[in-house]
C-alpha positions in Angstrom: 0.0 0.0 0.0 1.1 3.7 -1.2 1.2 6.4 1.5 1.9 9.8 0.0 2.0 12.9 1.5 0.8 16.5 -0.6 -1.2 16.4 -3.3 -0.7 15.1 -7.2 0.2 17.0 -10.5 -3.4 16.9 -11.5 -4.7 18.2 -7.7 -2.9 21.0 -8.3 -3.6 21.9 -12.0 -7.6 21.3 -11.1 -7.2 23.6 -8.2 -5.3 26.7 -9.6 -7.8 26.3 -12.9 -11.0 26.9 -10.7 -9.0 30.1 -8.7 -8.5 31.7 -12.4 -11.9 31.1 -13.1 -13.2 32.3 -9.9 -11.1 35.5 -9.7 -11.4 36.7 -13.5 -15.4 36.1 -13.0 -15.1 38.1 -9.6 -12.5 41.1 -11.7 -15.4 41.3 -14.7 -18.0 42.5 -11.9 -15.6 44.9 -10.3 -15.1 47.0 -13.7 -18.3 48.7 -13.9 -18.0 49.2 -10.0 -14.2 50.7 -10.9 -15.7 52.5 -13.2 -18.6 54.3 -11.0 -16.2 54.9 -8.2 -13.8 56.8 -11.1 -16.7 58.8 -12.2 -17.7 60.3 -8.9 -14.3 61.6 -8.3 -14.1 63.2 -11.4 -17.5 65.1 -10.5 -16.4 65.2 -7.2 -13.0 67.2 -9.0 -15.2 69.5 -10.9 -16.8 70.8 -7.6 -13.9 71.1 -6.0 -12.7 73.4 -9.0 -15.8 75.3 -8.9 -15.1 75.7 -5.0 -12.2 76.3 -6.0 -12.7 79.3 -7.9 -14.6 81.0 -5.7 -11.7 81.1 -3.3 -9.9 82.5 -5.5 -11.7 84.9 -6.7 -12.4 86.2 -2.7 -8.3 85.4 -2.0 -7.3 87.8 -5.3 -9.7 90.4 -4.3 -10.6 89.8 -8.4 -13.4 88.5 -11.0 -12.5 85.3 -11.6 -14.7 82.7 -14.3 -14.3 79.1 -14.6 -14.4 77.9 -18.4 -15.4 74.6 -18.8 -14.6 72.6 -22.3 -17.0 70.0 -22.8 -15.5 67.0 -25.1 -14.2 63.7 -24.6 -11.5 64.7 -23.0 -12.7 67.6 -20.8 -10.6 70.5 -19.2 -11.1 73.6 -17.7 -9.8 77.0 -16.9 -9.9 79.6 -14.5 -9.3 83.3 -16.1 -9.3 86.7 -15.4 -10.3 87.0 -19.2 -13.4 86.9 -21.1 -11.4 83.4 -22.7 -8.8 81.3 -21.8 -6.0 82.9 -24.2 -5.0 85.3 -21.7 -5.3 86.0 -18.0 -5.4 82.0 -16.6 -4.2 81.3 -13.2 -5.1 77.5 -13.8 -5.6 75.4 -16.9 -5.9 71.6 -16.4 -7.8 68.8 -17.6 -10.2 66.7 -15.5 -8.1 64.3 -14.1 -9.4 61.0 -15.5 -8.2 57.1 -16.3 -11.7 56.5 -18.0 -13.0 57.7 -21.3 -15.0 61.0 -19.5 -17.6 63.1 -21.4 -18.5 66.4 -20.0 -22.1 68.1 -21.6 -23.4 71.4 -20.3 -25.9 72.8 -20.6 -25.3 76.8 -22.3 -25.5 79.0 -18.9 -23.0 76.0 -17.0 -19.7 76.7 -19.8 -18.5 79.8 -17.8 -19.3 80.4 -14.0 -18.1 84.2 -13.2 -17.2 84.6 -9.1 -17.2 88.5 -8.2 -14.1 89.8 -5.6 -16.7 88.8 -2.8 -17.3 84.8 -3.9 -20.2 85.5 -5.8 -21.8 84.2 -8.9 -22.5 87.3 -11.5 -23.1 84.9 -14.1 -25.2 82.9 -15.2 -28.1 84.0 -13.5 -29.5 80.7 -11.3 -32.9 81.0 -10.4 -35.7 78.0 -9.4 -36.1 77.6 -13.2 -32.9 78.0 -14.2 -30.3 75.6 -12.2 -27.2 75.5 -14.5 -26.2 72.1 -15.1 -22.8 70.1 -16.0 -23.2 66.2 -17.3 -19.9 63.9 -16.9 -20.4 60.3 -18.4 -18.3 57.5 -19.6 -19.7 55.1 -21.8 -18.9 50.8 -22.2 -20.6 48.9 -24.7 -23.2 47.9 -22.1 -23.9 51.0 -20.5 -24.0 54.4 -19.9 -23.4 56.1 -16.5 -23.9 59.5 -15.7 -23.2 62.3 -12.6 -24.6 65.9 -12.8 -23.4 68.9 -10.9 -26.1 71.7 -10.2 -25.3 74.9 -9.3 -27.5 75.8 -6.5 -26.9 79.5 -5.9 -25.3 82.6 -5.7 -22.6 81.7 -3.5 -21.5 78.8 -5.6 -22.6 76.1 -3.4 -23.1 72.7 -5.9 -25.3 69.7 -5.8 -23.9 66.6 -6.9 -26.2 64.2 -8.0 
């Protein structure tokens, strides 16, 4: 009779194929988590900027507007100018390891923040709540986060 201690060849290979298959089933549910998770810190970034801005604006004593370029890959700048060709303090893009699309709506492309912290423009009234879409888009689905801005003082709603 054969007493062997540890396991065979084929134990081993059986064993190892059933962990791959487990953990790449268990890695293709996490994407679209991944994916969520990178989508609410990039709106989570854009209201910081916006925040942002408004410090600025109250530190530098100075009208300051955030220009947002909408696209596929999405930046923004914060200007003393009517543009950002001259007068930028900050130009960046939003920081991103996922294909991001940013839509806004026309009063959302350029916030303006007064030498006090607050909004001149656009005008945000009960009707009119200007609005910033990011989304990334899989071949499955299509997930989106919108940033409101809910008043004068530039406080945002993330939704």
């Amino acid at each position: 009779m054969r007493t062997s201690k540890g396991f065979t060849a084929i134990e081993m290979l059986v064993t190892v194929s059933v962990i791959g298959i487990v953990s790449g089933a268990a890695i293709t549910n996490l994407s679209p988590l991944i994916r969520t998770q990178q989508l609410k810190q990039a709106t989570n970034q854009l209201a910081g900027i916006l925040r942002q801005t408004r410090t600025l604006a109250i530190a530098k004593n100075t009208v300051l507007t955030l220009k947002l370029i909408p696209g596929n890959a999405p930046s923004y700048c914060i200007t003393t100018a009517a543009d950002c060709t001259s007068g930028v303090i900050i130009s960046d893009s939003l920081a991103s390891t996922i294909n991001l699309g940013l839509t806004t709506n026309p009063d959302f492309s350029s916030v303006t923040f007064n030498a006090r912290g607050v909004v001149t423009s656009p005008s945000i009234t009960t009707s009119n709540i200007p609005t910033a879409t990011l989304s990334y888009a899989t071949d499955t689905n299509v997930a989106t986060r919108q940033i409101r801005l809910l008043s004068i003082l530039g406080k945002v709603g993330v939704q």
